[in-house]
C-alpha positions as CSV (number, residue, x, y, z in Angstrom):
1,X,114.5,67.2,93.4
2,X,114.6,69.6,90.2
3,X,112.3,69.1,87.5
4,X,115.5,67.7,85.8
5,X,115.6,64.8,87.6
6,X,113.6,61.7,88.0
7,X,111.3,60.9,85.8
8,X,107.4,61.6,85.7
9,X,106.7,58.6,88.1
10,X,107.3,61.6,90.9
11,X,104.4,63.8,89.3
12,X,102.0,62.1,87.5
13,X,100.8,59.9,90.6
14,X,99.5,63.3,91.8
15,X,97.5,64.2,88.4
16,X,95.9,60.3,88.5
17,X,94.9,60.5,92.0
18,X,92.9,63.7,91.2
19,X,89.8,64.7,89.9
20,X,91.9,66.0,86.9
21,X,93.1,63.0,86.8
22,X,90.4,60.6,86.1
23,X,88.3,63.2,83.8
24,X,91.3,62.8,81.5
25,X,91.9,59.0,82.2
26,X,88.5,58.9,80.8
27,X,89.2,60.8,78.0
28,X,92.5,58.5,76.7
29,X,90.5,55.8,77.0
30,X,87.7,57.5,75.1
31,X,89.8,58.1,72.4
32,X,91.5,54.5,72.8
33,X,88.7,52.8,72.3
34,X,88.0,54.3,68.9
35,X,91.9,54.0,68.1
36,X,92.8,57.1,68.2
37,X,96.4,58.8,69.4
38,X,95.4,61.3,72.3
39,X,98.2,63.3,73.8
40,X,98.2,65.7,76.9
41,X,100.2,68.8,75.3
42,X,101.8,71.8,76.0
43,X,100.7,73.9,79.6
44,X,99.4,71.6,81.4
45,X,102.3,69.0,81.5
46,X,104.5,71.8,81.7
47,X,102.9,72.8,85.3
48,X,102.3,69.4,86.7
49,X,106.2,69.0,86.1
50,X,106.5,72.6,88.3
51,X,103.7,71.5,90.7
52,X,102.1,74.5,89.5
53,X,98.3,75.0,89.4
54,X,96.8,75.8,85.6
55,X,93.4,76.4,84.0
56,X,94.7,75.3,80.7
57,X,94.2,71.6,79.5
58,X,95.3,71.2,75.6
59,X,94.6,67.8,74.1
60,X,96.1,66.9,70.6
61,X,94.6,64.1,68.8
62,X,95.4,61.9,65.4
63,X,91.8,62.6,64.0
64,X,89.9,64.9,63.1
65,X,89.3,66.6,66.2
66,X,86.2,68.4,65.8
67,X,84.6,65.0,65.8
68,X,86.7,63.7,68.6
69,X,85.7,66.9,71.0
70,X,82.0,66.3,69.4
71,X,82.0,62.4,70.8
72,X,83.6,63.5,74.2
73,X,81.4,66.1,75.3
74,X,78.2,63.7,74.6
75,X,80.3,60.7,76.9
76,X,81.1,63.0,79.6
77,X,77.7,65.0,79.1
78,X,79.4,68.6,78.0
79,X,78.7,70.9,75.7
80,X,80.9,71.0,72.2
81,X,82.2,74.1,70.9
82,X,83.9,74.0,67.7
83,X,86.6,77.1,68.2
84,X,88.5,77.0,64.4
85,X,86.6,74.7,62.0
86,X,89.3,75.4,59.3
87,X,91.9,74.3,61.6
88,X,89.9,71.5,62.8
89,X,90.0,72.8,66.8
90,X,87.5,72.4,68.9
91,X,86.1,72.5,72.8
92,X,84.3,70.6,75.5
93,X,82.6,72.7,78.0
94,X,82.6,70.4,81.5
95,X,80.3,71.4,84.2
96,X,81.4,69.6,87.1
97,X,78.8,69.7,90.3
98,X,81.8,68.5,92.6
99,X,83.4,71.8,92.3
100,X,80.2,73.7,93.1
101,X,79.5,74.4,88.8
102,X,83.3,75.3,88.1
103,X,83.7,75.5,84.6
104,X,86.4,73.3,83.2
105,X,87.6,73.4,79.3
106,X,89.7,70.8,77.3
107,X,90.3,71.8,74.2
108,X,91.3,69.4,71.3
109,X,93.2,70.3,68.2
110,X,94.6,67.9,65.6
111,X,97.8,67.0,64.2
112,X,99.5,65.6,61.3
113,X,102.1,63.3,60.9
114,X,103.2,62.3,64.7
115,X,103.3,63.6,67.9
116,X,106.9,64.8,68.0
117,X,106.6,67.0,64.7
118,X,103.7,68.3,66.3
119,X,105.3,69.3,69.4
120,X,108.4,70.8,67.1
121,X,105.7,74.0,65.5
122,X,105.4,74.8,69.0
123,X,106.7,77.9,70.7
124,X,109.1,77.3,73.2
125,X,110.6,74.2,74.7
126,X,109.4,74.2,78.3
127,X,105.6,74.0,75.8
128,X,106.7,71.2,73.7
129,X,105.5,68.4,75.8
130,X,103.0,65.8,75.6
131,X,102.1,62.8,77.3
132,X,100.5,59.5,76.1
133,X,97.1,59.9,77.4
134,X,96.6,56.3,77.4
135,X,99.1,55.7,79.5
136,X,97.3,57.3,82.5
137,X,95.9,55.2,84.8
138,X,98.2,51.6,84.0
139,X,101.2,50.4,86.0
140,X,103.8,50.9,83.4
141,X,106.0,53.9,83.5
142,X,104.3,57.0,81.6
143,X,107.0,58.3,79.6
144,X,107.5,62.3,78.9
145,X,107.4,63.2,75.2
146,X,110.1,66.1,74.7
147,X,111.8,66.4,71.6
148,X,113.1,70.0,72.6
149,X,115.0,69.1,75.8
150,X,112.4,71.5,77.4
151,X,112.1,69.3,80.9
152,X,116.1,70.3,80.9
153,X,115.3,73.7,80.6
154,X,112.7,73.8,83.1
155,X,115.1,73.0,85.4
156,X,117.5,75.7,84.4
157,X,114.3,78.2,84.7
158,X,114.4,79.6,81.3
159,X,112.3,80.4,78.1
160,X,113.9,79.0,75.2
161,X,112.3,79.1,71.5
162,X,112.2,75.9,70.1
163,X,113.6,77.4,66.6
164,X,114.5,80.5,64.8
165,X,111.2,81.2,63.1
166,X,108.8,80.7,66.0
167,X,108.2,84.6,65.9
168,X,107.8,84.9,62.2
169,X,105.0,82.3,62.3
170,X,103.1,83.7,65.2
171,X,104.5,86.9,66.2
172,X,101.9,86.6,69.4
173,X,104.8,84.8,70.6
174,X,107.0,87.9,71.2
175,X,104.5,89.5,73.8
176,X,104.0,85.6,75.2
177,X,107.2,85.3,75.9
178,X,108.1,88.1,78.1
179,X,104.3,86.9,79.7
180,X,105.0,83.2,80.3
181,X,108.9,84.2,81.7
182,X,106.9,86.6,83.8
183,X,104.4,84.1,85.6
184,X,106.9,81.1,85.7
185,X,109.5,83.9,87.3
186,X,111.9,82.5,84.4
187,X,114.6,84.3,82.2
188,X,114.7,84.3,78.5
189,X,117.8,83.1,77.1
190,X,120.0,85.4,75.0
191,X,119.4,84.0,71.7
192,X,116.0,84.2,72.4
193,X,116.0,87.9,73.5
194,X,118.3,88.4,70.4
195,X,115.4,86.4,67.8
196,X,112.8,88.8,69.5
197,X,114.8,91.6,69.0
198,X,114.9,91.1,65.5
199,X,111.3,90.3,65.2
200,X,109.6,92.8,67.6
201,X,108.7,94.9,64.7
202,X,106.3,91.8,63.4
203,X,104.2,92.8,66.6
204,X,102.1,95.5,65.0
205,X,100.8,92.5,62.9
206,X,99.0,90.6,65.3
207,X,95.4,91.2,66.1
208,X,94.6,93.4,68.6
209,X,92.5,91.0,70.7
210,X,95.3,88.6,71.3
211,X,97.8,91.7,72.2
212,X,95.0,92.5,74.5
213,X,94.9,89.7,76.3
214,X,98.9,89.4,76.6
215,X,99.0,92.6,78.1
216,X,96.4,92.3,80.3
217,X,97.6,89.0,82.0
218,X,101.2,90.7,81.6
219,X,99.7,94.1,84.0
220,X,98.1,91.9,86.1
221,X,101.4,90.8,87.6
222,X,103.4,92.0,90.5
223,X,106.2,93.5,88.9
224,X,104.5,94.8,85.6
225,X,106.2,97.9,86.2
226,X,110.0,95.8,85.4
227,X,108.4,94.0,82.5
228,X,107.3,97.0,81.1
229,X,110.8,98.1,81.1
230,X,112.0,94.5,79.7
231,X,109.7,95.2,76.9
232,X,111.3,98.3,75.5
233,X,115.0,96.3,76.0
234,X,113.5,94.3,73.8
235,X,112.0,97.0,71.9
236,X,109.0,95.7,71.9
237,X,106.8,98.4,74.0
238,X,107.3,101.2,70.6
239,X,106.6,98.7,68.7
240,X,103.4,98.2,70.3
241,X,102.5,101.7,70.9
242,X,104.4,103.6,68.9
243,X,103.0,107.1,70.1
244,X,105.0,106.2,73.0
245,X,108.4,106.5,70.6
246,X,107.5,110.2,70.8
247,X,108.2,110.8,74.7
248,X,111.4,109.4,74.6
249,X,113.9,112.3,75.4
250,X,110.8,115.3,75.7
251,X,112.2,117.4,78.7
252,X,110.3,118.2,81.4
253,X,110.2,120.9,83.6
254,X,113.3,120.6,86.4
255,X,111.0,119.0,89.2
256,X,110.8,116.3,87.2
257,X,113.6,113.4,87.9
258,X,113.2,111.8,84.5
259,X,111.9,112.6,80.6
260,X,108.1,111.9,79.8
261,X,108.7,108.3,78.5
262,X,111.3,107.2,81.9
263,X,108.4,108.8,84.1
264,X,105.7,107.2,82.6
265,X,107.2,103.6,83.4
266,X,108.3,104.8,87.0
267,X,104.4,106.0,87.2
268,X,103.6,102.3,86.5
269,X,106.1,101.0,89.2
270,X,104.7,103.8,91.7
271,X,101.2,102.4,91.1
272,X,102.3,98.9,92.3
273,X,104.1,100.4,94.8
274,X,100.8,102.0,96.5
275,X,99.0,98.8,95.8
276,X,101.0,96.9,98.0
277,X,102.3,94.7,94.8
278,X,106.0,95.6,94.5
279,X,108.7,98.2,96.0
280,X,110.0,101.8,95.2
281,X,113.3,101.7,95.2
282,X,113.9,105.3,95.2
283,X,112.2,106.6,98.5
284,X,111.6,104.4,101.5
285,X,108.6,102.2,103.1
286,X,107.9,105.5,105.2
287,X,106.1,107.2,102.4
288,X,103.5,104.3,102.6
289,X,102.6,105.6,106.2
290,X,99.3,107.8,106.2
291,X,98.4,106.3,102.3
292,X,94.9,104.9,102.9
293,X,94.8,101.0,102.1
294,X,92.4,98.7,103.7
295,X,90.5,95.2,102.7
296,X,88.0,97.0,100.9
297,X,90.4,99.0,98.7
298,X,92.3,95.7,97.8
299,X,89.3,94.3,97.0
300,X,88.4,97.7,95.0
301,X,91.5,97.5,92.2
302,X,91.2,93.4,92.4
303,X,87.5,94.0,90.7
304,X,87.1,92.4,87.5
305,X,86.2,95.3,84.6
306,X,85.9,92.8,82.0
307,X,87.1,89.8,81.1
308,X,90.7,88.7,82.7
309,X,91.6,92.8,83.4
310,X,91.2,94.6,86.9
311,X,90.9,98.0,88.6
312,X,94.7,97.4,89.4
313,X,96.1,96.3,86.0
314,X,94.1,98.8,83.9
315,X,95.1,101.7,86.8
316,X,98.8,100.1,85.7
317,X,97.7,101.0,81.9
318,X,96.5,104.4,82.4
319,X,99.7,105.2,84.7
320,X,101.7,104.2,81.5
321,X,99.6,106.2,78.9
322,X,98.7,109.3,81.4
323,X,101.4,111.6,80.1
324,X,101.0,110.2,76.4
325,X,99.8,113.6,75.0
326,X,103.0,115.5,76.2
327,X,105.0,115.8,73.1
328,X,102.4,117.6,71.0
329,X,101.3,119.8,73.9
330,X,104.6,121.0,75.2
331,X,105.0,124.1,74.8
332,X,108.2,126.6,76.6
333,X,107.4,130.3,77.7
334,X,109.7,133.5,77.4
335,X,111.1,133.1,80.8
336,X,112.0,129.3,79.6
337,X,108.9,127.5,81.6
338,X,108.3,124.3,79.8
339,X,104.3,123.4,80.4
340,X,102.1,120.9,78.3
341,X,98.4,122.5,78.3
342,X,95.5,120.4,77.9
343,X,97.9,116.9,77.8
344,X,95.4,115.4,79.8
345,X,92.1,115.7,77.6
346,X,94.4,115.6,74.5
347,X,96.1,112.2,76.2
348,X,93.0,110.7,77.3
349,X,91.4,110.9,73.5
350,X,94.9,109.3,72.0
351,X,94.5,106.5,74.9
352,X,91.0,105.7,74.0
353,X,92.2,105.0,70.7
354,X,94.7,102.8,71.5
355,X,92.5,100.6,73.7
356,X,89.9,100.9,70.6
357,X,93.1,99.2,68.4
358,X,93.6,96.7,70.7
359,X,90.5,95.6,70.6
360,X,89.5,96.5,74.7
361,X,85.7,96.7,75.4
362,X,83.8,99.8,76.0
363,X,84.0,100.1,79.9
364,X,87.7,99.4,80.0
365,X,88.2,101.9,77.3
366,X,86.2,104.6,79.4
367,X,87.8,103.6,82.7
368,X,91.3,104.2,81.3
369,X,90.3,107.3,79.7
370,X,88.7,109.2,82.6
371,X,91.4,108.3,84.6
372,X,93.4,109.8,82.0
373,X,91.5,112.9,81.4
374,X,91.1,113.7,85.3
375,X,94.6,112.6,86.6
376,X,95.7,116.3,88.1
377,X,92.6,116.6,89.4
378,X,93.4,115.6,92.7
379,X,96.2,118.3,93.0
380,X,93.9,121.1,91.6
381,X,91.0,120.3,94.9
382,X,92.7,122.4,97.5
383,X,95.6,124.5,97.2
384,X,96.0,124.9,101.2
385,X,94.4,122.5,104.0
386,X,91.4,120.0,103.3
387,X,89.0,120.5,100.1
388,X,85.9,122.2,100.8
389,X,82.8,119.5,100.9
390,X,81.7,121.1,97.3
391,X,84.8,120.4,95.5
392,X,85.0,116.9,96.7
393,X,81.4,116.6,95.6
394,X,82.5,117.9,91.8
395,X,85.4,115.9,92.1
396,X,83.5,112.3,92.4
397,X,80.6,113.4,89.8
398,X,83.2,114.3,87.4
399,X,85.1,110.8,87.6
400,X,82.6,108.5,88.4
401,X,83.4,105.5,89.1
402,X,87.4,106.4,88.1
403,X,87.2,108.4,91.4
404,X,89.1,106.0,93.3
405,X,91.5,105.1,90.9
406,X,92.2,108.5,90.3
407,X,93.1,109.6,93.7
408,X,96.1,106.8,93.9
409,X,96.7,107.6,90.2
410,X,97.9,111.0,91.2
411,X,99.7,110.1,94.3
412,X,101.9,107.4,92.0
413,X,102.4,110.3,89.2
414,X,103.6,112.6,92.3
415,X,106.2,109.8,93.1
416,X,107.1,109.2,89.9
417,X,107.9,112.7,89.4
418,X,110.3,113.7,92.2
419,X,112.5,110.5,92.8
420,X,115.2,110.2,95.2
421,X,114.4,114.2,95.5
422,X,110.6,113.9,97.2
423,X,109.7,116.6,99.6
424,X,108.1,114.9,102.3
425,X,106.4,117.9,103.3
426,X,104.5,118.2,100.1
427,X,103.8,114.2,100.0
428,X,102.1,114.1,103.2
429,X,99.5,117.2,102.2
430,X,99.4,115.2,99.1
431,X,98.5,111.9,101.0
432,X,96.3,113.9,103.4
433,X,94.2,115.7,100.1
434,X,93.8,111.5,99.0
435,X,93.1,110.0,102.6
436,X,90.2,112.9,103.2
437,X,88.5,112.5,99.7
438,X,88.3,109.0,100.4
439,X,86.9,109.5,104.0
440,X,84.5,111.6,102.2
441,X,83.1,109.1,99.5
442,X,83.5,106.1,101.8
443,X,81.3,107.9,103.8
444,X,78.9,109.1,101.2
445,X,79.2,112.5,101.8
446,X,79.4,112.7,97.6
447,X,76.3,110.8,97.5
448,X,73.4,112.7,99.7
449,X,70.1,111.1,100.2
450,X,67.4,112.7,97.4
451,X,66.0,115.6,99.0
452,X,63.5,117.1,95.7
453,X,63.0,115.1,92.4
454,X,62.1,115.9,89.3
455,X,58.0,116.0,90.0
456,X,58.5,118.1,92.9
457,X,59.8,121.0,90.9
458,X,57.4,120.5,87.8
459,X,54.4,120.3,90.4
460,X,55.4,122.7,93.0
461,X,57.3,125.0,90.5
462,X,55.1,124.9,87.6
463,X,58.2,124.0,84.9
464,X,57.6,121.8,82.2
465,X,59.8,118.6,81.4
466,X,63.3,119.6,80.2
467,X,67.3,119.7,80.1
468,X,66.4,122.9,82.8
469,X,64.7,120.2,85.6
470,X,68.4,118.1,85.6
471,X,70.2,121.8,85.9
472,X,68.1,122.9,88.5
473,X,68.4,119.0,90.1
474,X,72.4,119.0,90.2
475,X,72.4,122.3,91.7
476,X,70.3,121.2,94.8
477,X,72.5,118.3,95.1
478,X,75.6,119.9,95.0
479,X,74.7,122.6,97.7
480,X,73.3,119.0,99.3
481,X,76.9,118.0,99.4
482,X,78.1,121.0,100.3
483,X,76.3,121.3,103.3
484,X,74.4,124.1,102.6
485,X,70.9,122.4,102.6
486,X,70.2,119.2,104.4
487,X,65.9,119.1,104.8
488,X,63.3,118.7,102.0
489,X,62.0,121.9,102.8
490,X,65.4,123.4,102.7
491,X,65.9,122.5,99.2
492,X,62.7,123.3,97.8
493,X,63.8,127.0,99.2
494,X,66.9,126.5,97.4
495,X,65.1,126.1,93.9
496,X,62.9,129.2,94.3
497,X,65.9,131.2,95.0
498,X,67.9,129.5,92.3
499,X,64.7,130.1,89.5
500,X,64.4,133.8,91.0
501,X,68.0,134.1,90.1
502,X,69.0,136.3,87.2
503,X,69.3,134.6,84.5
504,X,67.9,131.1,85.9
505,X,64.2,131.1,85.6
């Protein structure tokens, strides 16, 4: 039976038998008690009518709902949060021991006049419902409040805005959109697309922290690499970075199946690709053989950087920003060779700032911009065969923790770059380099045991505490890595040759 059909009689059953189900029982009656109209709005409903699972729970009430959220939290022995006290929004913070300390949020806002002009500021249709929380829990049907016919087009699978100035209210909406069609695996209708069309340019408005969480939620699913695509239909994606505007149409040199801006959303699609989260349409599954991918590198780019964004989705951000520097940097020789010298430093600076704008927090900002800055690293290691122990060594104590990231970084820009045309000659010394440096971290050969410290060489060496100690320290590690030393006494030899070295002591 479609969501169409029926009536709620098939779904709610399954929300009153639950856990869920009783916490917010509790609540209507809470709130009935004190005569108060309490209304289950918006996501919530919307996913119990898909039988979807959802972390949101939105509670309009017909009061003052700081109070309300302030009366609920001491019944139901939460903690209040008030989120907006100007709009009059607040929280209750629910512990629940069943669930082993899960966190669970309601969060009440209130509303004037009734329930269905409420529902009618709302966004989209398929988010303009409510139900009668009093209703929960008695034997008489529990009726579905939709003034916006949005059950309808839950059954047709589509985002619909519920009006013509949804955008111009809370332009938020335009990147929500695209987001919420993404997760539900809807369509937006066409006089949607054509309202967010004429409105994209009202994105630049919003505040970076909400565009931040959008996107990130947005890279986060399989398939960003489409969306992506879907946003600049909708011209959104210039709107939202407009130094990307500038490398639409920049040539690149003819190995290169498509112009900086076309291979910069292929890179993204190539990332998901190697990440096992989508297909590459323009080479087959055989390229996958001999790409290193195991439980621990899933678990790797699923890592949490901070809050909501990933490894994965943030590799999917730098693979769309990697090439961003290209326009100002290109440069074309006598002989016609186009090149674009230093793009990577230069790009990784203009991507910090971006994630600065939008508000991202220091570690994701320097994740994204070592990846960035280091990208055509991995093709610069070795030239012919395997990279020498020492240059794998430099590599991973340039990049850090990026390392990783890095390596499948480049392997998705070499995909991105060639197409339909890939050499699969030079894409299996390519997967080799990646599949060896990774042998050789997983391994720890880029991380050697400590054979000489710091006190050793001030002791044994007679040199006082300074910048020289961490010189002469990296030193012995890298020949470590190398190895060129592997004993204590070994490296202790090292640092008397290195100190009788011209120039060194």
């Amino acid at each position: 039976m479609s969501v169409a059909e029926g009536d709620l009689r098939d779904c709610v059953p399954r929300l009153a038998e639950s856990r869920l189900g009783h916490l917010l029982t509790r609540v209507g009656n809470l709130a009935a008690d004190q005569g108060i109209e309490c209304y289950l709005v918006g996501g919530l409903v919307r996913d119990l009518l898909l039988d979807r699972q959802t972390a949101d729970i939105d509670v309009a009430v017909g009061s003052d709902a700081l109070e309300v959220a302030a009366r609920v939290a001491a019944a139901l022995g939460g903690k209040f949060v008030p989120l907006d006290r100007a709009n009059r929004i607040g929280r209750v913070v629910l512990v629940e021991s069943e669930t082993g300390g899960q966190q669970r949020n309601i969060d009440f806002a209130t509303f004037d006049g009734d329930i269905e002009q409420d529902l009618g500021r709302r966004d989209f249709t398929i988010d303009a419902l409510a139900i009668d929380l009093s209703q929960l829990g008695k034997a008489a049907p529990i009726r579905l409040i939709d003034p916006g016919s949005g059950r309808h087009d839950l059954g047709l699978r589509l985002v619909r805005a519920l009006n013509e100035t949804v955008f111009i209210s809370d332009a938020a909406r335009l990147l929500r959109a695209v987001r919420l069609a993404g997760e539900l695996g809807f369509a937006i209708d066409n006089g949607t697309e054509s309202l967010i069309r004429r409105d994209a340019h009202l994105v630049s408005r919003v505040a970076g922290e909400r565009v931040r969480e959008e996107l990130v939620r947005l890279l986060a699913l399989p398939g960003a690499g489409k969306f992506l695509f879907y946003l600049d239909c909708l011209h959104l994606l210039t709107a939202l970075f407009p130094e990307l505007a500038l490398t639409k149409g920049v040539v690149q040199p003819r190995e290169h199946r498509w112009d900086v801006f076309e291979h910069s959303l292929k890179t993204v699609e190539a990332v998901e690709f190697l990440l096992r989260q989508g297909s590459w349409q323009h080479a087959g599954s055989e390229v996958l053989s001999g790409v290193p991918w195991s439980a621990v590198l899933a678990q790797h780019f699923a890592g949490e950087v901070s809050s909501g964004s990933t490894r994965g989705s943030l590799l999917k951000l730098a693979a769309l920003l990697h090439d961003i520097a290209k326009p100002q940097t290109r440069t074309t020789e006598a002989g016609g060779r186009i090149r674009f010298l230093s793009h990577a430093r230069e790009g990784a600076t203009i991507a910090a700032s971006i994630l600065e704008r939008l508000r991202f927090s220091a570690r994701e900002v320097k994740l994204v911009e070592t990846v960035i800055r280091h990208h055509l690293r991995p093709g610069q290691m070795s030239q012919d065969g395997a990279p020498t122990r020492r240059a794998i060594y430099r590599y991973f104590r340039d990049t850090g923790e990026a390392g990783m990231d890095i390596l499948y970084l480049s392997l998705a820009d070499h995909l991105a770059t060639r197409g339909v045309e890939l050499d699969p000659g030079h894409w299996r010394r390519h997967v080799e380099v990646v599949e060896y440096a990774l042998s050789q971290y997983c391994q720890k050969e880029t991380r050697p045991p400590k054979l000489v410290d710091g006190h050793d060489i001030i002791n044994i060496f007679g040199l006082s505490p300074g910048p020289k100690i961490g010189e002469i320290l990296e030193a012995v590690r890298e020949a470590q890595a190398a190895g060129e030393i592997t004993t204590r006494e070994q490296g202790l030899a090292f640092v008397a040759r290195w100190l009788g070295s011209p120039g060194k002591s």
